[in-house]
N, C-alpha and C positions, 0 to 999 in steps of 0.2 A: 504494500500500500504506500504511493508515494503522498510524501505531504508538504505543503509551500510552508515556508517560513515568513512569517510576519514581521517585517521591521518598521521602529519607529524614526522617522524621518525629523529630524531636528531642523535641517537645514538641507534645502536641495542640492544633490550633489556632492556633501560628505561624506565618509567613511563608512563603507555600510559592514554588515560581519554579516558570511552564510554560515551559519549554524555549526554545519558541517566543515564546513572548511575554515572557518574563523579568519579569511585573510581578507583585510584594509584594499578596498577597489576606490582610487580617487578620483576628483572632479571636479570642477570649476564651484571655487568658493564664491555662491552666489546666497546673497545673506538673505532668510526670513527677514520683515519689516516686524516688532515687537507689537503690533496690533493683527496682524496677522495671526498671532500663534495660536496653535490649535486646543483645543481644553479648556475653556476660560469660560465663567459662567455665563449662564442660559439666560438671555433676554425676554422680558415679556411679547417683542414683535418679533421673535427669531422666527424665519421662514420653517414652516412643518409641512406638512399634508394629513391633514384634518379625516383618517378614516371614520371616526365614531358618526363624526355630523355628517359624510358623504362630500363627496366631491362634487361640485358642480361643473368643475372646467379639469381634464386636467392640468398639470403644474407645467408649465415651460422653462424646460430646459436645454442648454448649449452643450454640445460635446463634443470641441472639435480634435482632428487627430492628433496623439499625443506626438512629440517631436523629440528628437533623439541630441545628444551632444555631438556624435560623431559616429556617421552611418557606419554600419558595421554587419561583413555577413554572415549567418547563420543559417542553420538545416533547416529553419522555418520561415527563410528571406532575410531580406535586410531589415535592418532595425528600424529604420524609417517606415517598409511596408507593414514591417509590425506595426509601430503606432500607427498605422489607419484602423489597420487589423483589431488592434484591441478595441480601440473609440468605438467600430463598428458592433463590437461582440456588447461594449456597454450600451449602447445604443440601443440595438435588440433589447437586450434584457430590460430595460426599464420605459422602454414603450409598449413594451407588449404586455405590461402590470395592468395598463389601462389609465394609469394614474399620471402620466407625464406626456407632456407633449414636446418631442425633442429635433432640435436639431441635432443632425449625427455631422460625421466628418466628412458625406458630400455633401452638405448645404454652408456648413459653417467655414470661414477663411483658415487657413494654417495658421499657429501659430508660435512665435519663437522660441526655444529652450530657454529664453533667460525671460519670458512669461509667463511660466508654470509656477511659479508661484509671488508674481508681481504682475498679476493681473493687468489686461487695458478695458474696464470696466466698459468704457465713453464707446468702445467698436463695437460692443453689443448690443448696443440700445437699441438697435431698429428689429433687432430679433424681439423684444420685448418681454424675455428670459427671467427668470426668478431666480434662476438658480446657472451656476455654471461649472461644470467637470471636465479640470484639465487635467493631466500626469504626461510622464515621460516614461522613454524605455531606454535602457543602455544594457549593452554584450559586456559580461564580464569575464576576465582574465581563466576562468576556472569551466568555463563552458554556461555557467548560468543567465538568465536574465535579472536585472534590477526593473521592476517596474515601480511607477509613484502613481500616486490617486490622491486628487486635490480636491474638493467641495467648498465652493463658495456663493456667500448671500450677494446676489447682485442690488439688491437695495440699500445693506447694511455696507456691503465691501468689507465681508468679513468674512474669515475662513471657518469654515464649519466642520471640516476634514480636513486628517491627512496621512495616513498610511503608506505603506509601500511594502511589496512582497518580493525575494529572492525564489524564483522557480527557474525549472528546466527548459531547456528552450520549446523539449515537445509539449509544455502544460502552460504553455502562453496565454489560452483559452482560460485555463482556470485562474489567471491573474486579472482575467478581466472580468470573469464571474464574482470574484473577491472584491476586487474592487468598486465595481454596480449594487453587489449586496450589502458590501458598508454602504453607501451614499440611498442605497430603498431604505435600512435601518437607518441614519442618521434625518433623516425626512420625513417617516412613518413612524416611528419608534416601533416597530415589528423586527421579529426574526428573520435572520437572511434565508434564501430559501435558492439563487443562484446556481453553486455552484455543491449540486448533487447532480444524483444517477437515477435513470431508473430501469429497472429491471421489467423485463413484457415478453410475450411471445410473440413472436414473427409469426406470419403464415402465408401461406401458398398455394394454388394448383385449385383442380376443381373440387365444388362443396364436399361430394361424397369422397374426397381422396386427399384431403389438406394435409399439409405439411406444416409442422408447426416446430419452431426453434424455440430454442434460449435464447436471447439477446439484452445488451447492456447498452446504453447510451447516456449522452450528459441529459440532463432536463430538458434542452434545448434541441433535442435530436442530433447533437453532435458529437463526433467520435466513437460512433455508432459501431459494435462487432456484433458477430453471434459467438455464442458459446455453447452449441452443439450443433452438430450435425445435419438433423433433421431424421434422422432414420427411426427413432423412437419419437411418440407424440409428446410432447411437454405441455403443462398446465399449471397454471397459476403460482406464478414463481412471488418470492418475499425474500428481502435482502435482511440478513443479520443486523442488531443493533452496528456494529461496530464492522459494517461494508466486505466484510471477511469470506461469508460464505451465501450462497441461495439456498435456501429450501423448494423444489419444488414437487410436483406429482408427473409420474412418467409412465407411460405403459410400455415396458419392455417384454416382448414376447407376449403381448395383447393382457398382461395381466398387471394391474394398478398395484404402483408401491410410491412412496414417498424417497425424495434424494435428496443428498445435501452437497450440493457443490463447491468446493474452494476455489476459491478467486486465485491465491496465489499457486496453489500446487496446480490450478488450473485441469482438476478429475472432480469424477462424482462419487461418491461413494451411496450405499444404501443406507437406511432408517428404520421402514416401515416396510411390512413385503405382504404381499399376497392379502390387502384389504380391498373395500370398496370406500369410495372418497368423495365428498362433495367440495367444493368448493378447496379456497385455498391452507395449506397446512403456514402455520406461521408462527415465527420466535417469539420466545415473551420480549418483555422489554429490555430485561437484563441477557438475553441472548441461551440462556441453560435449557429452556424447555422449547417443546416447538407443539402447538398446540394441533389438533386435527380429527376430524370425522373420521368414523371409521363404522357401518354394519354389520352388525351380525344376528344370526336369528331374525332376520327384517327389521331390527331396530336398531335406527342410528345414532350412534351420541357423541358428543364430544369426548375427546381421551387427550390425554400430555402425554409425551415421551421426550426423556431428557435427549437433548440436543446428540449427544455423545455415545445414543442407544440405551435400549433397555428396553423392560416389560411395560407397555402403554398402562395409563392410569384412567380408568375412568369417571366424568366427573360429574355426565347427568345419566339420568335411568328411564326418565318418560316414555311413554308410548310417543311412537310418532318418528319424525326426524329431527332428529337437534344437530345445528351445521355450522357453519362460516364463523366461527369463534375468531372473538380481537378481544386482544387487552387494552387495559387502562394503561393509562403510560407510565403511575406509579405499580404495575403490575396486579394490583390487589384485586382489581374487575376484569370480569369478560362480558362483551355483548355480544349475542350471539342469533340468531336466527329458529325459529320452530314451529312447525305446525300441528303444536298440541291442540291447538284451540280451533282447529279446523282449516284454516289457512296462516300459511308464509305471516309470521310476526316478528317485531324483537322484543328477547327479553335481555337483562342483567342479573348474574350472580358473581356472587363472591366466587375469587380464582381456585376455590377446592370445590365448586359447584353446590353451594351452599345459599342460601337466601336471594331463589331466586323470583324475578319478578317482569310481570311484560309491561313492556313502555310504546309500543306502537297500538292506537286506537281509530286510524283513519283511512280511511276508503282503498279498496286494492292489497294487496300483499306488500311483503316489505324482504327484502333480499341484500346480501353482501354487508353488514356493518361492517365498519372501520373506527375507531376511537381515533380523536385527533391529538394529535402528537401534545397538545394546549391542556386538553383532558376537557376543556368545554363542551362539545359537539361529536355524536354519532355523525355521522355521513352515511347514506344505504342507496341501494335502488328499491325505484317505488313499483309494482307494475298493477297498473288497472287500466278496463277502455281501451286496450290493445296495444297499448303503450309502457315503456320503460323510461323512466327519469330519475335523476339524479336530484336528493333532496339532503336536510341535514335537521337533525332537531338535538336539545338537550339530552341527558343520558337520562337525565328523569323522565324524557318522554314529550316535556314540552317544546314550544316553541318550532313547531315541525314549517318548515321551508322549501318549496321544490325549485331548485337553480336552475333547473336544463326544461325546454321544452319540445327536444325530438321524441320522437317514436320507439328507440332506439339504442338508447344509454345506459350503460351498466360497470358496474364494476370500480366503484371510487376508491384513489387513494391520496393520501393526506401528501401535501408539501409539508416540507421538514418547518414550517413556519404558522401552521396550520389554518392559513388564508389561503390556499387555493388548493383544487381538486383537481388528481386529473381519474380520465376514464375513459372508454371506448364505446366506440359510438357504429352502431351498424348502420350500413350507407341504404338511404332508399332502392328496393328494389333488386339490386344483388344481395343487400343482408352481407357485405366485405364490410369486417370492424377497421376502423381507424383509433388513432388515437387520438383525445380531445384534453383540454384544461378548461377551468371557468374556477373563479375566485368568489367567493362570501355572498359577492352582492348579485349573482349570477347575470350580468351584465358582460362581462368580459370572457366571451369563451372564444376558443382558438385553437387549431389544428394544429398539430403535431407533427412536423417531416418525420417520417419511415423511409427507407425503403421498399420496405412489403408490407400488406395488411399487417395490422397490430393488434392487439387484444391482450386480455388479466394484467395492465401496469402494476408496478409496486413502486412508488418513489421512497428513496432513498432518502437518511438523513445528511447532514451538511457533511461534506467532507473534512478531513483532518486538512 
């Protein structure tokens, strides 16, 4: 698992240390102005973005491309094409929130290494900007990148950020993920949610004969692999707390087991063998159990099985199906899915299947929960009317929400910030899933690049 080193930036262009390597990379003593400096308390007019009361416009912001001291080439281009590169990966990410309105780095002018952090406030005015995000990229001696990430109030002319990340030249992307999810946190005061993974299955070919992978990608559908084959079906994959390993469900030689893959040893190993499964098997939050359906005798229930193997536990006994089990994020709850009461409901119990209780009371069935990462909001699919959506209500059951309005949506998972959902969406007509996101206010939904059909997303928490 590789991970970016966060440095803090004093002064642009001095002495930075990579972690690992600890050696002094120099550069033009270009001095912060002492009202500039970042940290300094919080104004009553400081620029924010206002989620509770709703946005009425989004925010306007400048991003133009970061500029280099001295072009330099690398296995990812020169350092110059990188600073377009990255402005363009910030750009993306925080237009596409729904919350900001930006100029990226082909509308905005260039601007010079010695104004990243001595702003010329006076050129932007006709952009009409609230906000403006500059940084730099320089090639260091050791093979790495230094990138910097500035934030500043164009009303106040005051710096609100300022970070900087030593990564590798192939994790350019993730400097710029880093740096877009400081500047949505220091503007929303929400969790970054940028620069994760998510974990889905690909699929292929015709209905009765699909081909369905593993696959990993950034949030953004970048840096997209598969991770298997395809020759065995895969379903409903879940990344470990700590991005290490998948859980997922595989029919090898037509017969349903559970697997657990490692990211680094890059194999599968087995779990679970010779059950019957609904829906997805998934880790607790502390990553030791991996929770999962399993029938027998006609009746479905939930079971744990620790991460590392062993004899499944079981934790409900009702008649009927009990399925799609998710934890509370302090571990202590599961909601889960059932049709004791005669149709698709949710309930909650305690995580040794103890006091349990149903919380969904409204029109249609209720499919897939997910607990948000926040521990405020269930997320589920609704289905009634012939229809599937994407809703969200309290774990107590209130406050029930439907976001999505196709025909066709299932299957949510939380962003590691627990504002936005993603989930797949089957296309009118051929019934081919895609992959979809929409956030809180379900206003802002948006497609997913794949390369193949997509379907069961898991998104990932923040990376290291």
């Amino acid at each position: 698992m590789r991970k970016i080193v966060a440095i803090g930036i004093a002064v642009l262009g001095a002495t930075f240390a990579h972690a690992a390597a600890a050696q002094p990379v120099q550069a033009p003593p270009i001095q912060v102005p002492p009202a500039q400096q970042a940290g300094g308390a919080q104004e009553d007019d400081e620029l924010v973005v206002d989620l509770e009361g709703g946005q009425s416009a989004p925010l306007p912001i400048v991003i133009p491309a970061m500029p280099t001291a001295s072009v330099t080439a690398t296995t990812a281009g020169s350092t110059d094409e990188l600073g377009r590169k990255l402005s363009s990966v910030i750009d993306d990410d925080l237009r596409n929130t729904g919350l900001f309105r930006t100029v990226g780095p082909n509308s905005a002018r260039p601007i010079a290494y010695s104004e990243v952090n001595a702003p010329n406030y006076g050129s932007w005015a006709t952009f009409g900007a609230q906000a403006l995000v500059q940084g730099y990229v320089r090639a260091n001696s050791n093979g790495t990148l230094t990138v910097g990430c500035y934030l500043y109030d164009m009303s106040t002319q005051a710096e609100l950020l300022r970070q900087g990340f030593v990564v590798g030249v192939g994790d350019w992307r993730r400097a710029a993920h880093k740096c877009a999810d400081a500047v949505y946190s220091r503007l929303t005061g929400e969790g970054p949610y940028f620069d994760s993974q998510v974990v889905y299955v690909a699929e292929r070919g015709p209905k009765n004969r699909r081909i369905k992978q593993l696959a990993i990608m950034d949030y953004d559908g970048a840096n997209h692999r598969f991770l298997t084959n395809g020759q065995s079906i895969v379903l409903t994959p879940r990344l470990s707390p700590d991005q290490g390993r998948i859980v997922f469900m595989s029919y090898e030689d037509d017969r349903p087991a559970i697997y657990i893959y490692d990211m680094k040893a890059r194999r599968q190993r087995l779990l679970v063998s010779n059950v019957n499964l609904n829906f997805a098997p998934r880790f607790s939050p502390d990553g030791r159990w991996v929770l999962f359906s399993m029938a027998i005798a006609g009746n479905t229930d939930l079971y744990r099985v620790s991460a590392s193997g062993g004899t499944p536990q079981r934790l409900t006994t009702s008649p009927g199906i009990d399925t799609g089990g998710s934890y509370s994020p302090d571990g202590r709850r599961i909601v889960f899915e059932s049709d004791r009461s005669g149709s698709q409901q949710l309930y909650v119990m305690d995580a040794d299947g103890s006091n349990q209780q149903r919380i969904s009371f409204g029109g249609g069935r209720y499919a897939t929960p997910v607990w948000s990462p926040r521990g405020d909001l269930v997320a589920f699919t609704r289905i009634g009317g012939g229809a599937f959506r994407i809703g969200i209500m309290s774990p107590g059951g209130g406050g029930e929400r439907l976001l999505t309005e196709s025909w066709g949506d299932e299957g949510p998972s939380w962003a590691p910030n627990g504002r936005v959902l993603m989930f797949f969406r089957a296309a009118p007509g051929s019934g081919r899933p895609d992959l979809w996101s929409v956030d809180l206010t379900g206003a802002n939904a948006r497609k997913i690049p794949t390369p193949l059909d997509g379907s069961d997303p898991a998104w990932g928490p923040i990376r290291p």
